[in-house]
C-alpha positions in Angstrom: 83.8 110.9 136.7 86.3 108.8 135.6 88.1 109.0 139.2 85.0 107.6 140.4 84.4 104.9 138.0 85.1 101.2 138.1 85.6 99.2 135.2 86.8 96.1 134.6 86.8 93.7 131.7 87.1 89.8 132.2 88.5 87.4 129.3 86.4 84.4 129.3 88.7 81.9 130.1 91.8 83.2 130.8 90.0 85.8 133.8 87.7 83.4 134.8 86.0 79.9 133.7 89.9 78.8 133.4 89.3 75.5 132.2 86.5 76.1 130.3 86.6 74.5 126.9 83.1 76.5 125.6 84.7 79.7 127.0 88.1 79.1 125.8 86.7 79.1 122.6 84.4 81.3 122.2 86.7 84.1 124.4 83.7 85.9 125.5 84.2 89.5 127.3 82.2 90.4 130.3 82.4 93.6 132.1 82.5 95.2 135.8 81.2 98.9 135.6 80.4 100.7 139.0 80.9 103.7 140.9 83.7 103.8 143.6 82.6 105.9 146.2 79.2 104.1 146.7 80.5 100.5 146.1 77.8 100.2 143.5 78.1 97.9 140.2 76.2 96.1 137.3 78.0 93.0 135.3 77.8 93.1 131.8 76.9 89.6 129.7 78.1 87.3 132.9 78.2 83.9 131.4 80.3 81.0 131.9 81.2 80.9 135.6 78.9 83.9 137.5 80.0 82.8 140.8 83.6 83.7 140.2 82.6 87.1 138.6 80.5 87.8 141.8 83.4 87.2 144.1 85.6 89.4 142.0 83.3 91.8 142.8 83.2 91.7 146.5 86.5 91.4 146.4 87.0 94.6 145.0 84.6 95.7 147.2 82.1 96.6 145.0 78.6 94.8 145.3 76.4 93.6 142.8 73.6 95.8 142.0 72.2 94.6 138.5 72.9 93.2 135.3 73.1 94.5 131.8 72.7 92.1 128.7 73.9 93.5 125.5 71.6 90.5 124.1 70.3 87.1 124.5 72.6 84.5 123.2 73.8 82.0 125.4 77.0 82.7 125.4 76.9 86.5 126.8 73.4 85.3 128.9 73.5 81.9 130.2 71.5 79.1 128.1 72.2 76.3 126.0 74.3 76.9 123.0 75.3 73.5 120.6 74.2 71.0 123.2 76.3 73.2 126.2 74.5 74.4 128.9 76.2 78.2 129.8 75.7 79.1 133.5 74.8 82.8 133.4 72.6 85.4 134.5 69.9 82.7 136.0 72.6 81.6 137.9 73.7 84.7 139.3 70.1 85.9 140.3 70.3 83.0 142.6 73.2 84.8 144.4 72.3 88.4 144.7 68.6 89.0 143.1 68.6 92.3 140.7 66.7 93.9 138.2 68.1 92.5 134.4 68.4 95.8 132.2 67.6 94.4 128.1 66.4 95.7 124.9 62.5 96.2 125.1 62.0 93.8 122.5 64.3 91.3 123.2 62.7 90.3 126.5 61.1 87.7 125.5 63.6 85.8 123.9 66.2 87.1 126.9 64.1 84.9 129.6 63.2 81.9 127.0 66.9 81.5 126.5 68.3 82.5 129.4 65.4 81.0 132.5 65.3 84.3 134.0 62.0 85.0 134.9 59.9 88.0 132.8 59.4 90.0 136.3 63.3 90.2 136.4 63.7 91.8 133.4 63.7 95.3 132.6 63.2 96.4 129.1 64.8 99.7 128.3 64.6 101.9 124.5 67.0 103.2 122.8 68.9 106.5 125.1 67.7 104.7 128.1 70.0 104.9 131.4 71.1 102.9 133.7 72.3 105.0 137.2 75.0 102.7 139.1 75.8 105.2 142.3 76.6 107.8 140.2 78.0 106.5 136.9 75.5 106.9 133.9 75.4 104.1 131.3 73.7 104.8 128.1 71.7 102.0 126.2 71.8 102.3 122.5 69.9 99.9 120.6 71.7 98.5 118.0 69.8 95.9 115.9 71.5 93.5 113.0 73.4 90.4 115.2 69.4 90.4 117.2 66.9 92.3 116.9 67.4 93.7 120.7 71.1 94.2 120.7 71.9 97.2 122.5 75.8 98.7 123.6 76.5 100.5 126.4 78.3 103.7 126.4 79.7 104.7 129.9 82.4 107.7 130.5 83.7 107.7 126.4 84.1 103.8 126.7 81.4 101.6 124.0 80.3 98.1 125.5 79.6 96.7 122.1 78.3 93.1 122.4 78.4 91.3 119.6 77.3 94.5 117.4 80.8 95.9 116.8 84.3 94.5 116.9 87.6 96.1 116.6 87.8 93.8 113.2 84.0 93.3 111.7 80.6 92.7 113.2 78.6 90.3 114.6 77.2 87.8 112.5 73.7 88.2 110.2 73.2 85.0 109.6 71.0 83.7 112.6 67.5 83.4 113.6 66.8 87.5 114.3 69.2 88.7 112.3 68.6 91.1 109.6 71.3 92.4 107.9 70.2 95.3 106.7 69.4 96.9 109.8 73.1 96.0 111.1 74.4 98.4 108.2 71.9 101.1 109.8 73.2 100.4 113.0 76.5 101.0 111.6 76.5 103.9 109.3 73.4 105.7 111.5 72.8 104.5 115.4 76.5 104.3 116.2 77.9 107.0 113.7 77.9 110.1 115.8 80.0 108.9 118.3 82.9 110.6 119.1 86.3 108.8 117.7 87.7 109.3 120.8 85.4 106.9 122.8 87.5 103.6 123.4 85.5 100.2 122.1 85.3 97.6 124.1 83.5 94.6 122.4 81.9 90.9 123.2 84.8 88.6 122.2 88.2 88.8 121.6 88.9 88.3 117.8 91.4 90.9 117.5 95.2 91.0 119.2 94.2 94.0 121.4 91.5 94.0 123.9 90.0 97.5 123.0 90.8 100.3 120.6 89.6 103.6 120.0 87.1 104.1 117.5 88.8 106.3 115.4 91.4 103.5 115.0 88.6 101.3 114.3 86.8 103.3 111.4 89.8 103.4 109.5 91.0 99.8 110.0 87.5 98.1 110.1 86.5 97.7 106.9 82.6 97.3 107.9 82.7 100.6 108.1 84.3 101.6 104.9 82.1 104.3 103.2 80.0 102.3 100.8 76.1 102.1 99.7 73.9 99.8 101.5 73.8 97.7 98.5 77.3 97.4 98.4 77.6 96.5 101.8 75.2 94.2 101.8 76.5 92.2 98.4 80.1 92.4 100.9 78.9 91.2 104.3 75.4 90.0 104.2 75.7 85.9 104.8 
């Protein structure tokens, strides 16, 4: 599979959006994951300058065949976010229309942030698949950082969002978050994967770009065995 697979990952203003003041900041990920042999593909979280990840697209010759949002915040879908409007997935629709693969539950709150219409949108459960030729991603719902977060695992590699990075986890402090399903999502919905499988997450707030998951169970210390009271005395905020 993995001779067939395409996969790219994008830095958010150093890949793309160069310039970009929001996206220098925030240094948002966005992924490329396709098959090869058909030319098929699906972006993962394109915000900040769709246009330029569509042409980097064709010009790998690979053409756009959907979207996958690991969840709805502006900067991974397109919206506002602090008085900045982030081009997105609205944006992209406008140049190649394809179905938008979500979270069931976060739907709603994918198209009021976002402006993509309901009747793009196609709400997925947790163990849902995506086919892209034929390259299989995964969904695994992942609530904590929003109640719809989901990752996408794809030939041993994690697309983590904002659920998982090589150094903590995404915040639990916003409107949707609940805490104490992010430790679930951490000690039981992501726990049987393999420590082999490579993360790659939503931002770059560590020095590499991706790690392997046994590196980040020992270094991480989100994951530290401890009770779910514990955890949440140490990283609930």
């Amino acid at each position: 599979m993995t001779d067939r697979l395409y996969f790219r990952q994008f830095l958010a203003g150093v890949d793309f959006a160069v310039g970009d003041p929001v996206a220098t900041q925030m240094v948002n990920f966005v992924y490329a994951v396709g098959d090869r042999e058909t030319g098929d593909a699906v972006l993962v979280d394109p915000a900040y300058r769709p246009r330029e990840l569509y042409d980097a697209l064709e010009d790998d010759e690979m053409t756009l065949r959907g979207v996958v949002l690991t969840h709805y915040h502006a900067d991974h879908a397109g919206g506002t976010l602090a008085g900045h409007h982030i081009e997105g997935t609205r944006e992209l629709l406008a140049l190649r229309d394809v179905p938008v693969h979500v979270q069931s539950s976060e739907s709603q709150w994918v198209s009021e942030g976002s402006g993509v219409g309901l009747s793009n949108l196609v709400g997925h459960d947790s163990g849902d698949s995506v086919e892209v030729g034929s390259i299989r991603v995964t969904l695994i719902h992942t609530p904590g950082h929003t109640p719809g977060s989901q990752c996408a695992l794809v030939d041993g590699r994690l697309i983590s969002g904002d659920t998982l990075f090589i150094d903590g986890c995404g915040r639990t402090d916003l409107p949707g978050s609940d805490p104490a399903e992010m430790y679930r999502t951490l000690t039981s919905r992501l726990a049987d994967l393999d420590g082999s499988t490579w993360l790659y997450p939503g931002h770059r707030y560590a020095a590499e770009p991706t790690a392997r998951l046994d590196d980040v169970r020992r270094g991480n210390a989100v994951l530290a065995p401890m009770s779910a009271e514990q955890w949440l005395a140490a990283f609930s905020r």
